[in-house]
C-alpha positions as CSV (number, residue, x, y, z in Angstrom):
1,X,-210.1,-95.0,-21.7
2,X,-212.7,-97.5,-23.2
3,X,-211.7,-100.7,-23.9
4,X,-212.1,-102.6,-27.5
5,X,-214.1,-105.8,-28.7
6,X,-210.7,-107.4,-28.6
7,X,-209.4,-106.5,-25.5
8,X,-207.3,-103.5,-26.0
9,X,-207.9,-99.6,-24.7
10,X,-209.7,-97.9,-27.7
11,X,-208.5,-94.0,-28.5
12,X,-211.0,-91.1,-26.5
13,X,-213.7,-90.3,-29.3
14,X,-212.0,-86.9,-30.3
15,X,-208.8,-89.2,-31.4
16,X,-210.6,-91.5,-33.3
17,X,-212.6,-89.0,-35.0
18,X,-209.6,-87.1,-36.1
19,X,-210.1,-84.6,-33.8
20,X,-207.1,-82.3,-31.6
21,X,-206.2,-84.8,-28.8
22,X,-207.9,-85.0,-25.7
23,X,-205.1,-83.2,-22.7
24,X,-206.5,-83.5,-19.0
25,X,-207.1,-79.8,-17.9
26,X,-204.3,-80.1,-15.1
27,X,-202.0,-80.0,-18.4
28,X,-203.2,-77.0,-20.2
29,X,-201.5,-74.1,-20.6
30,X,-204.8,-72.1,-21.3
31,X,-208.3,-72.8,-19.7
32,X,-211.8,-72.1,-21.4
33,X,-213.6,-69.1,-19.7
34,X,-215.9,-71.2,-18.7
35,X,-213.2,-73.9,-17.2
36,X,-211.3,-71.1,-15.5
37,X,-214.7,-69.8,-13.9
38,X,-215.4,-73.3,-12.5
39,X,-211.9,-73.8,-11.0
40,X,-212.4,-70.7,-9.0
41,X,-215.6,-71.3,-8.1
42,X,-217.1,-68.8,-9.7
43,X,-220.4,-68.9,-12.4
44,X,-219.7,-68.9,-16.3
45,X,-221.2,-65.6,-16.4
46,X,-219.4,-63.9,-13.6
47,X,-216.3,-65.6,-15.5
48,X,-216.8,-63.5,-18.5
49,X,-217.7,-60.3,-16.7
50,X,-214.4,-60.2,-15.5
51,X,-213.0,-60.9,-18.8
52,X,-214.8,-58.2,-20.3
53,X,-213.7,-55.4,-17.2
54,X,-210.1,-56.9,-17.7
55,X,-209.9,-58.1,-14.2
56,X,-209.4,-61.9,-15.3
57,X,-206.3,-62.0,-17.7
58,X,-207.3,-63.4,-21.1
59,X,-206.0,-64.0,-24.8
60,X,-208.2,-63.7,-27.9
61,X,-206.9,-66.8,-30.0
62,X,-209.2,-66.1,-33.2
63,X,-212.8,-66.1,-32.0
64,X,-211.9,-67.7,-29.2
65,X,-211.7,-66.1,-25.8
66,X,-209.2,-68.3,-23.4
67,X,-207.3,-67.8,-19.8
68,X,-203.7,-68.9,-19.3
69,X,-203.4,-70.5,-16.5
70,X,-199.9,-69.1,-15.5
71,X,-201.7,-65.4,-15.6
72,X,-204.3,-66.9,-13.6
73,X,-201.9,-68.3,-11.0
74,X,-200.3,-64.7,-11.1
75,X,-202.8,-62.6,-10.8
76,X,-204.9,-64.8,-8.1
77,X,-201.1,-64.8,-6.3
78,X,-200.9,-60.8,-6.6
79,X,-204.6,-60.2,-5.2
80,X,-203.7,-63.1,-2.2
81,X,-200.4,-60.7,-1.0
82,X,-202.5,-57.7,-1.7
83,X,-205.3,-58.9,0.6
């Protein structure tokens, strides 16, 4: 967090711009395709090739496209006793 002129920690720029507030990624219950791709080391675009053949569980929230995290832990657990 930054810190202020006078000394105290100022709010993350999305906060003070009255934006949703900033949660650390390790929080989320749902991951960007693009987050989700990078934590299994995988690129953006082979991310959302799986999303499109269904093979990477995701929700459409509006025209949003994200991955839960708990049907990511599932389904990576399923294809690790599978394999």
């Amino acid at each position: 967090m930054e810190a202020s002129t006078d000394g105290r920690a100022a709010a993350p720029a999305a906060e003070r711009a009255g934006g949703p507030p900033v949660v650390p990624i390790g929080e989320r219950l749902a991951l960007s395709v693009e987050e989700a791709g990078a934590l299994l080391g995988i690129s953006r675009d082979l991310a959302y090739d799986l999303v499109a053949r269904g093979e990477l569980p995701s929700v459409r929230l509006g025209r949003r496209v994200v991955v839960p995290r708990k049907a990511l832990e599932d389904a990576l657990g399923r294809l690790a006793d599978a394999g």
